[in-house]
C-alpha positions, 0 to 999 in steps of 0.5 A: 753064882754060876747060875746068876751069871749064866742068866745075864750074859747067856753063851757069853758067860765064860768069856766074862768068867775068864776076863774076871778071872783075868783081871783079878791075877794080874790084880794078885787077888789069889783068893778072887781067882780061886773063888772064879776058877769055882765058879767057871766049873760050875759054870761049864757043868751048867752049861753042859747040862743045859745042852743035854737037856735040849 
């Protein structure tokens, strides 16, 4: 899921990451946030990987 959301939002990627992370606490899904606070990891280790690489 990382990956799918890294190719359509690109650097902004985290920023929509966070918000929905965001949106779900304050929403009291604890499962969503866990679910997206996995996905923010990968994310940030995607995201780092990409910008060794370049």
């Amino acid at each position: 899921m990382a990956s799918m959301v890294l190719r359509q939002h690109g650097e902004c990627a985290p920023v929509v990451v966070a918000e929905r992370i965001g949106q779900l606490a304050s929403e009291g899904k604890g499962e969503g946030v866990a679910l997206w606070k996995e996905v923010a990891i990968r994310l940030d280790r995607l995201m780092r990987s990409e910008g060794a690489s370049q």
